[in-house]
N, CA, C and O atoms as a GROMACS GRO file, in nm:
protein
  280
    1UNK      N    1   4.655   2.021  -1.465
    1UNK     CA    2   4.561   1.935  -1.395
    1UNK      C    3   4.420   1.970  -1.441
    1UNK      O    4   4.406   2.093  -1.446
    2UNK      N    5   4.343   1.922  -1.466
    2UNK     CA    6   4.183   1.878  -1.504
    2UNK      C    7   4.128   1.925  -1.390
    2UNK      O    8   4.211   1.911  -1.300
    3UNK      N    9   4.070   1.954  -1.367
    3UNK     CA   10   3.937   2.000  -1.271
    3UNK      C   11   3.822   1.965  -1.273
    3UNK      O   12   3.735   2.030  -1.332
    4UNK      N   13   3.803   1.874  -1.220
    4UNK     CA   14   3.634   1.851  -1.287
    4UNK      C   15   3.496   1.848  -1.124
    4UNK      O   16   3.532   1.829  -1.008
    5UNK      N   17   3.361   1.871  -1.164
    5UNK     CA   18   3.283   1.877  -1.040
    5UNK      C   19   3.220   1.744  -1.085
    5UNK      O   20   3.210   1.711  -1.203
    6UNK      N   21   3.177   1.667  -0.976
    6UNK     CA   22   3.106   1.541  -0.952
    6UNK      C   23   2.979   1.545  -0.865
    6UNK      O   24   2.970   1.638  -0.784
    7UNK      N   25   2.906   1.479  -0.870
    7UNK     CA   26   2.839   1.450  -0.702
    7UNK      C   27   2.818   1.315  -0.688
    7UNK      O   28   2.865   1.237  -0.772
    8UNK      N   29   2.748   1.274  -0.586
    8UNK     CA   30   2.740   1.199  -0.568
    8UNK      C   31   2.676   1.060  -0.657
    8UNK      O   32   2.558   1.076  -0.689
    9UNK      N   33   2.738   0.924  -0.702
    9UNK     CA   34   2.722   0.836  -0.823
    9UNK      C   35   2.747   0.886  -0.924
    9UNK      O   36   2.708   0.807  -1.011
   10UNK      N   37   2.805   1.002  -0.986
   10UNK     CA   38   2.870   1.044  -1.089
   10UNK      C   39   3.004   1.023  -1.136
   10UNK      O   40   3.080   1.095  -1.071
   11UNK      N   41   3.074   0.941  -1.237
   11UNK     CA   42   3.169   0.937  -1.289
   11UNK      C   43   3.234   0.992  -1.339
   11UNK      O   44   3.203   1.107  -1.370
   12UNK      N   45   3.347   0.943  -1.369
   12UNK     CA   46   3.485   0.991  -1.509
   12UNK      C   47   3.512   0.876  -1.537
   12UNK      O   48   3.503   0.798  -1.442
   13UNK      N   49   3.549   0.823  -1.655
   13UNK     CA   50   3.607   0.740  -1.719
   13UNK      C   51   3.773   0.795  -1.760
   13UNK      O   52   3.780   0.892  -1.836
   14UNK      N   53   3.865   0.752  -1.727
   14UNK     CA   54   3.971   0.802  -1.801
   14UNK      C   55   4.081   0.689  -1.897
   14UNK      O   56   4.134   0.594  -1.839
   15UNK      N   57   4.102   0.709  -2.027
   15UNK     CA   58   4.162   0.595  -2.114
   15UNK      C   59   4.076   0.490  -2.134
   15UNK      O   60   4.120   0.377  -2.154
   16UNK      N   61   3.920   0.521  -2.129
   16UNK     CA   62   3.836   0.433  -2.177
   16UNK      C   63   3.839   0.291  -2.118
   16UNK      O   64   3.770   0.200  -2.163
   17UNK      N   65   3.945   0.275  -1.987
   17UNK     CA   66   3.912   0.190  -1.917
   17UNK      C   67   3.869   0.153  -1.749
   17UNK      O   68   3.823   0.058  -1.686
   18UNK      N   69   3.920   0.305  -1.723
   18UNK     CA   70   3.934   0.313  -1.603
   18UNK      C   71   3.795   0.373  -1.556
   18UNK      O   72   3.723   0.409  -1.649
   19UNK      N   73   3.746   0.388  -1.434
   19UNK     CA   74   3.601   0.435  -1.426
   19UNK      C   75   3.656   0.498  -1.267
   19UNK      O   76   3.717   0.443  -1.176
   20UNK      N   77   3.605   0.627  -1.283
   20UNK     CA   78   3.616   0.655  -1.098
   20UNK      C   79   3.472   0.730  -1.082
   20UNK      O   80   3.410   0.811  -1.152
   21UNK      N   81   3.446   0.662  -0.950
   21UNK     CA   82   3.293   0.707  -0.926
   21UNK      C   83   3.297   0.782  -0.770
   21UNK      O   84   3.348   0.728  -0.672
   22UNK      N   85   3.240   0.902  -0.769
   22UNK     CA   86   3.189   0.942  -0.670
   22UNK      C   87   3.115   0.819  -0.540
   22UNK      O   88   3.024   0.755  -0.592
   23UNK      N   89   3.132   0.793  -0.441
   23UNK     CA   90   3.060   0.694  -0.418
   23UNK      C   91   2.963   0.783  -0.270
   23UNK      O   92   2.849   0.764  -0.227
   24UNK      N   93   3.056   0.865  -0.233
   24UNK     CA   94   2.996   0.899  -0.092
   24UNK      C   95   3.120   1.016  -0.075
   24UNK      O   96   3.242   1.024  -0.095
   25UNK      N   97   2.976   1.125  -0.009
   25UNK     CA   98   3.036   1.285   0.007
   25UNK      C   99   3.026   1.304   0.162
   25UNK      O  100   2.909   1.284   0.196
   26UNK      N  101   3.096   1.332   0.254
   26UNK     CA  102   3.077   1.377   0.402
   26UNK      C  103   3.172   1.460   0.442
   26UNK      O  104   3.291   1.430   0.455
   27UNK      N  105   3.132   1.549   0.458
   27UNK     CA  106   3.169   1.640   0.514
   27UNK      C  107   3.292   1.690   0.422
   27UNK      O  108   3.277   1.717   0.303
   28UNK      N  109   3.409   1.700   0.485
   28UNK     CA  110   3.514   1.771   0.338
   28UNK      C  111   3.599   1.615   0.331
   28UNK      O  112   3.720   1.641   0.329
   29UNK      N  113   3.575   1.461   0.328
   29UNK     CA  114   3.623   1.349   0.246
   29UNK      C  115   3.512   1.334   0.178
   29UNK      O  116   3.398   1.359   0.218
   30UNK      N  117   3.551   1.284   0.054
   30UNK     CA  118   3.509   1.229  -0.011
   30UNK      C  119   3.573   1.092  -0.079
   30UNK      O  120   3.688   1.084  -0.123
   31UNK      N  121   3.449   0.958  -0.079
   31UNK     CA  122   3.493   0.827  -0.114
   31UNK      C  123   3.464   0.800  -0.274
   31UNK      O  124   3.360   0.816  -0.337
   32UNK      N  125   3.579   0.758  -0.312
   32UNK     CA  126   3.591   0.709  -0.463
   32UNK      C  127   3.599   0.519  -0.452
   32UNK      O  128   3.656   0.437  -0.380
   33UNK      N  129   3.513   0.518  -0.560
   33UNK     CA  130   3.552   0.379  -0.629
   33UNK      C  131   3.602   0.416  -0.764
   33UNK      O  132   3.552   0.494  -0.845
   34UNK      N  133   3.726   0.332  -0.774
   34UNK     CA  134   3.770   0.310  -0.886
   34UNK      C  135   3.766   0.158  -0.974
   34UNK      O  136   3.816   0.057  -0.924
   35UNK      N  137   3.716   0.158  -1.077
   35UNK     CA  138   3.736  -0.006  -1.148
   35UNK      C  139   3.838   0.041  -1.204
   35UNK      O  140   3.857   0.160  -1.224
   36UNK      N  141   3.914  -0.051  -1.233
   36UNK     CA  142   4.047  -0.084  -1.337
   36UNK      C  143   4.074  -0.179  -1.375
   36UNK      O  144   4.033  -0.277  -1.314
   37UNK      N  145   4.131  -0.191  -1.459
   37UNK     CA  146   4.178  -0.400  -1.494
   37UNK      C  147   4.298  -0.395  -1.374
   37UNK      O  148   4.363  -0.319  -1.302
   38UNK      N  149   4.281  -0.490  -1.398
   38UNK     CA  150   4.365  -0.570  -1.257
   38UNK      C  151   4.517  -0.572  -1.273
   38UNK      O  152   4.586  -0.616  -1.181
   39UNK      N  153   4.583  -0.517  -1.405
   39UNK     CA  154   4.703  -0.526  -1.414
   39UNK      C  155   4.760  -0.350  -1.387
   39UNK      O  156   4.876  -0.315  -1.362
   40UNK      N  157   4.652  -0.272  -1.400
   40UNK     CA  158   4.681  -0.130  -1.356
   40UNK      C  159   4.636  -0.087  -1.190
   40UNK      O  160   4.530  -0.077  -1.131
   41UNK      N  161   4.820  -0.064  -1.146
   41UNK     CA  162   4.820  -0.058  -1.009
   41UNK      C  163   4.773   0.076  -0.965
   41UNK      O  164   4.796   0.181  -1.026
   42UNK      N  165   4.711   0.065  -0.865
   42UNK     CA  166   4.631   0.145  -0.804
   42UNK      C  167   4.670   0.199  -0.673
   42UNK      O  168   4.662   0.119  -0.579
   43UNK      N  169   4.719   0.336  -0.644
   43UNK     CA  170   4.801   0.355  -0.499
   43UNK      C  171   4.718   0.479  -0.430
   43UNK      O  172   4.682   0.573  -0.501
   44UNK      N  173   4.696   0.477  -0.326
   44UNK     CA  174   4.687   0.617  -0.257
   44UNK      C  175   4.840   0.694  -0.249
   44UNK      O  176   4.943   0.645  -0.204
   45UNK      N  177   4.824   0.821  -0.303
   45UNK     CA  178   4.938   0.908  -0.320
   45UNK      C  179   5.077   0.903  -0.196
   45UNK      O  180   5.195   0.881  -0.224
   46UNK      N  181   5.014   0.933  -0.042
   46UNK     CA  182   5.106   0.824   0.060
   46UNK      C  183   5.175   0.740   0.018
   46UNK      O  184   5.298   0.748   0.007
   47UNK      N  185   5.102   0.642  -0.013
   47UNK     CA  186   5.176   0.499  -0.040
   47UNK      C  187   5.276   0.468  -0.131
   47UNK      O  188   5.373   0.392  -0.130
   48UNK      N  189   5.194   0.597  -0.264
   48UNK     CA  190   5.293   0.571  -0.375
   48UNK      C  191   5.412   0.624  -0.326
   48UNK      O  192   5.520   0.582  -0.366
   49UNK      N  193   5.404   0.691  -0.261
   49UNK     CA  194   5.529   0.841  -0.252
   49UNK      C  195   5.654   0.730  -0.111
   49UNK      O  196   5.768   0.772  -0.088
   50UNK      N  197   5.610   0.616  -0.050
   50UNK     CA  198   5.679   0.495   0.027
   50UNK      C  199   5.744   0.443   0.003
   50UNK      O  200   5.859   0.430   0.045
   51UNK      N  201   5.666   0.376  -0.106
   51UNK     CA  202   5.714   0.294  -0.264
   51UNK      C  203   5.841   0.325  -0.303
   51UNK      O  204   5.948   0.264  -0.296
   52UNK      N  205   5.805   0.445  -0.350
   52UNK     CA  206   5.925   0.503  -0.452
   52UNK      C  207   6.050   0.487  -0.339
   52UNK      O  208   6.153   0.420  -0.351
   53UNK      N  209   6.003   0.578  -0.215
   53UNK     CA  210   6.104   0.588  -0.108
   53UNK      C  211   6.226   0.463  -0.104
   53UNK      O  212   6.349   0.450  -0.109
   54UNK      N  213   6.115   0.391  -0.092
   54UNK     CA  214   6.191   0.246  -0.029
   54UNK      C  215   6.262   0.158  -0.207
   54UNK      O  216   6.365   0.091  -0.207
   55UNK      N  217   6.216   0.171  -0.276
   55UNK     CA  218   6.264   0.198  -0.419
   55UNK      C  219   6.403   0.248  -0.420
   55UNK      O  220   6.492   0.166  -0.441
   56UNK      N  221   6.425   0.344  -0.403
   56UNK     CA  222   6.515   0.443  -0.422
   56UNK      C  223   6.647   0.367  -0.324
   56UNK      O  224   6.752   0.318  -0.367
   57UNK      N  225   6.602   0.376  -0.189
   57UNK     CA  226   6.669   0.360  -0.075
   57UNK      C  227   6.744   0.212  -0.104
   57UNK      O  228   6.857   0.180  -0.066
   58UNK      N  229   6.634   0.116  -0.197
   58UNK     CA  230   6.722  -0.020  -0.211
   58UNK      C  231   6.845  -0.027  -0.299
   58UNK      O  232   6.938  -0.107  -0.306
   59UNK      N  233   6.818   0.076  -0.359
   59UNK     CA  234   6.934   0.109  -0.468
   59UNK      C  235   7.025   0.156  -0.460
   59UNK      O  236   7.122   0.127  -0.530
   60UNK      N  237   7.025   0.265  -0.350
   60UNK     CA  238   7.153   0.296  -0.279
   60UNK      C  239   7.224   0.198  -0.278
   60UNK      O  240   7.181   0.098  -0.221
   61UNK      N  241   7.348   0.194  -0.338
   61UNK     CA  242   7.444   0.119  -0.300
   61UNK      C  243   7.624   0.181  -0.242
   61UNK      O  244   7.668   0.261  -0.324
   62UNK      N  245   7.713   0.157  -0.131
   62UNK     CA  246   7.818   0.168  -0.069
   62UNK      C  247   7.863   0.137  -0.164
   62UNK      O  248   7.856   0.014  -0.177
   63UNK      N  249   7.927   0.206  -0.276
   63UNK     CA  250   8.015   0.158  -0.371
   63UNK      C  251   8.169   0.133  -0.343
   63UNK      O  252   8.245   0.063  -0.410
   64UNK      N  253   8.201   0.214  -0.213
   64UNK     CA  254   8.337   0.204  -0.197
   64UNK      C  255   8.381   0.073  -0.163
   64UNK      O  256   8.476   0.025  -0.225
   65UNK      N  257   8.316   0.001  -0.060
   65UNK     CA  258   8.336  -0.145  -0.018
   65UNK      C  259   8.389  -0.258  -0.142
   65UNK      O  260   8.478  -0.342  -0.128
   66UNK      N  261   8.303  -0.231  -0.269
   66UNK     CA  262   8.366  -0.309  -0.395
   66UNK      C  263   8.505  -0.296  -0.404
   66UNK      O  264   8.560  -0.406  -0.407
   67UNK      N  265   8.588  -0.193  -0.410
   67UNK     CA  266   8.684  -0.138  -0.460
   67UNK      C  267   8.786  -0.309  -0.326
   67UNK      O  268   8.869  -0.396  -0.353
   68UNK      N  269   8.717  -0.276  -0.205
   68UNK     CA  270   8.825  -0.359  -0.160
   68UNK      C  271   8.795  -0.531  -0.134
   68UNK      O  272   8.853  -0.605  -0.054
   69UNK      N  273   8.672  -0.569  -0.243
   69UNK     CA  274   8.600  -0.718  -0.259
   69UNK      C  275   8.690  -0.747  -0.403
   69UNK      O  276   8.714  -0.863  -0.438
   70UNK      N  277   8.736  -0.636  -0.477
   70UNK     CA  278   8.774  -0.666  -0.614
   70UNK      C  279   8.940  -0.661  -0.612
   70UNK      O  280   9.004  -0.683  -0.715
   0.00000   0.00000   0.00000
């Protein structure tokens, strides 16, 4: 993992397209803006980690039930 210090209106660019900006520091949160093109999805780590959940969970499949459809 990268480590990097920011403050406040200070950036990173990462893959020359993406831009994340410091936007606002309080107290121990801190608010990011990120630009991206619009086809690169963008998740809070929560959400991603739902995603996958419910991902996963749809895929589960009762395989035994086939055995007595076939």
């Amino acid at each position: 993992m990268l480590a990097l210090s920011r403050k406040k209106n200070e950036a990173i660019i990462i893959n020359n397209n993406i831009q994340v900006t410091v936007l606002e520091i309080r107290g121990d949160q801190v608010k990011l803006g990120i630009a991206a093109p619009k086809e690169i999805p963008i998740y809070r780590e929560e959400v991603y980690a739902q995603i996958q959940s419910e991902n996963k969970s749809a895929t589960d499949v009762d395989t035994s039930k086939l055995d007595e459809l076939l």
